[in-house]
C-alpha positions as CSV (number, residue, x, y, z in Angstrom):
1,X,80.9,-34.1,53.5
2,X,78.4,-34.8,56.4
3,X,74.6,-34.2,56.1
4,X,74.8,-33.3,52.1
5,X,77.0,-30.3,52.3
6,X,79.0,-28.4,49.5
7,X,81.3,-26.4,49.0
8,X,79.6,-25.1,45.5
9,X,79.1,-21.4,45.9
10,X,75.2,-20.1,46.7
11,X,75.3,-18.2,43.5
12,X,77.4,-19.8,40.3
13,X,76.9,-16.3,38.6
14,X,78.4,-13.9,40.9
15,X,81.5,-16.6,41.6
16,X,82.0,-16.4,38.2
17,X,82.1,-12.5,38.4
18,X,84.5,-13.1,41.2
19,X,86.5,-15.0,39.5
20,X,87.3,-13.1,36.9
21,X,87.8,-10.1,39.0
22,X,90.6,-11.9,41.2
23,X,92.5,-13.2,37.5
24,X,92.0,-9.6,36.5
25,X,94.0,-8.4,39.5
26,X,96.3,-10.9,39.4
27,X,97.5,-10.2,36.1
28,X,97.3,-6.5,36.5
29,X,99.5,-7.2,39.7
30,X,102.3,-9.1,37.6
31,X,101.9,-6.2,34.8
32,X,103.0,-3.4,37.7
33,X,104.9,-5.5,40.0
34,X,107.2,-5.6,36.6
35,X,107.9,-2.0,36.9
36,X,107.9,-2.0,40.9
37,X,111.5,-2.5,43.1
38,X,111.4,-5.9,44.9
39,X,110.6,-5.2,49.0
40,X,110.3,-7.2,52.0
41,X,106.6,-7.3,53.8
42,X,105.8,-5.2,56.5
43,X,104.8,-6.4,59.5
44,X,101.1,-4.9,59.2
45,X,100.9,-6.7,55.5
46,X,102.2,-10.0,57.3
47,X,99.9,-9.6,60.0
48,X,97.1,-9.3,58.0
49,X,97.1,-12.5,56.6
50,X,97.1,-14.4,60.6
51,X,93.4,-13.5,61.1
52,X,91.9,-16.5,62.6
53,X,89.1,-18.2,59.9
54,X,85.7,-18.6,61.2
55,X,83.9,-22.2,61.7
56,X,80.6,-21.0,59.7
57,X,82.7,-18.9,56.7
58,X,82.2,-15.5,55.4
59,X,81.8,-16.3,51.6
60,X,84.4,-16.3,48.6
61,X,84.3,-12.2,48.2
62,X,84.9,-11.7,52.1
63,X,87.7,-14.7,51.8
64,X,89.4,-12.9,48.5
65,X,89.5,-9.0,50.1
């Protein structure tokens, strides 16, 4: 990486809190999607994930919502 940057998180503690938030939903996700019928995307859901990324970031908690 040029000129000494990273791509360590400002603040280890609160990635760590993250972290375990976003494996917390996961696994609650595969829990109900158990008990859920299987479905197709709609186009507002697929859409969603086609916003265009920014060159300065918005930080892992923006990135994960």
């Amino acid at each position: 990486m040029a000129n000494g940057e990273t791509l360590d998180p400002e603040n280890w503690e609160e990635f760590r809190i993250l972290g375990h938030k976003m494996l917390d939903d996961v696994i609650t996700h595969i829990i109900e999607s158990k008990t859920q019928p299987a479905r197709l995307a709609t186009k507002e859901e697929i859409s969603g994930l086609t916003i265009p990324l920014s060159k300065e970031g918005e930080g892992e908690k923006a990135a994960y919502e």
